[in-house]
Steps between C-alpha positions, in 0.01 A plus 500: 500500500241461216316115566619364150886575613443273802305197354789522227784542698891393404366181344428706202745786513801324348307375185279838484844738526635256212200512287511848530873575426539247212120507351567522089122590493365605132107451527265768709414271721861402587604823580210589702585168682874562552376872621261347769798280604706762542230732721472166707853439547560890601254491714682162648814699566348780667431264806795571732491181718576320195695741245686758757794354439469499148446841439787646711713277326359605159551861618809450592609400161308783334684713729806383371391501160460843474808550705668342213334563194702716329838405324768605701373432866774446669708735335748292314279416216218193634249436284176594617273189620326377170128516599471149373721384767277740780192345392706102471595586857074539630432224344746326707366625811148398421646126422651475841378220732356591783807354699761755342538840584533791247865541436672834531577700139807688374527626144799306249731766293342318190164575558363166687375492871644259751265357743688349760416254830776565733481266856852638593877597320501098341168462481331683256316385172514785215291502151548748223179600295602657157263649225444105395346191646896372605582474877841503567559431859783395754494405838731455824452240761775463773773382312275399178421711229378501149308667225267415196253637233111442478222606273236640701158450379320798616302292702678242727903496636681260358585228763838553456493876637213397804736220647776772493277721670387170749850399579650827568191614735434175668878436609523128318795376286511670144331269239469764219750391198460673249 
């Protein structure tokens, strides 16, 4: 592992992987910063301790992607999954805490990705990532159940979807109202 990946370590990745996906860099300088960033934070990733994980989920869902990326998938007329909702759905993955484990993935007929936390039959916590920044999501929880809608800023989970993922992985009583 190169020295300046381990003096940096995850302290830095989160805020490096944002500055790098949401940079609006004009000036020459700028971009040559936002391109250093983004060497440093693939070189981050390439450390399997810390991202192995990471990148079998993310090739799981390219996997799926171009399983599904044609119109028609399933043979009764699915949309293909809009690549705005593949590349919403990574995003996702790199906001995770370190607590919550990547979800599974199955395509939607309308083009969106599910990305679901399933503990057991009625307990599972499921989010749908479209081609925008909306997160529709539902979960079950024993006998509770519920579902909601939250703008996803490309950086951080809204709270409401990380206490859905929380309660439904840690067992305790649903608190996610939506």
């Amino acid at each position: 592992m190169p020295p300046i990946v381990s003096s940096i370590g995850l302290t830095a990745y989160a805020p490096l992987s944002a500055y790098v996906r949401q940079s609006s860099a004009i000036s020459e300088a700028a971009t040559k910063s936002r391109e250093a960033a983004g060497i440093l934070v693939f070189h981050i990733e390439q450390s399997e301790v810390w991202f192995g994980p990471l990148r079998k989920a993310q090739s799981e869902l390219r996997a799926l992607a171009s399983e599904c990326f044609c119109n028609g998938w399933d043979g009764e007329g699915a949309l293909g999954l809009h690549p705005s909702a593949v590349a919403t759905a990574e995003y996702i993955l790199r906001s995770l805490p370190g607590w919550a484990p990547y979800p599974e993935f199955a395509p939607e007929p309308d083009g969106a990705i599910s990305l679901d936390w399933i503990q057991a039959r009625n307990r599972f916590f499921s989010l749908s990532v479209g081609k925008t920044r909306r997160l529709a999501f539902s979960w079950v929880d024993g006998s509770d159940r519920g579902y909601g809608v939250a703008t996803f800023d490309g950086k951080e989970l809204p709270t409401m979807v990380l206490e859905g993922i929380r309660t439904v992985l840690l067992n305790g009583s649903s608190s996610v109202r939506a």
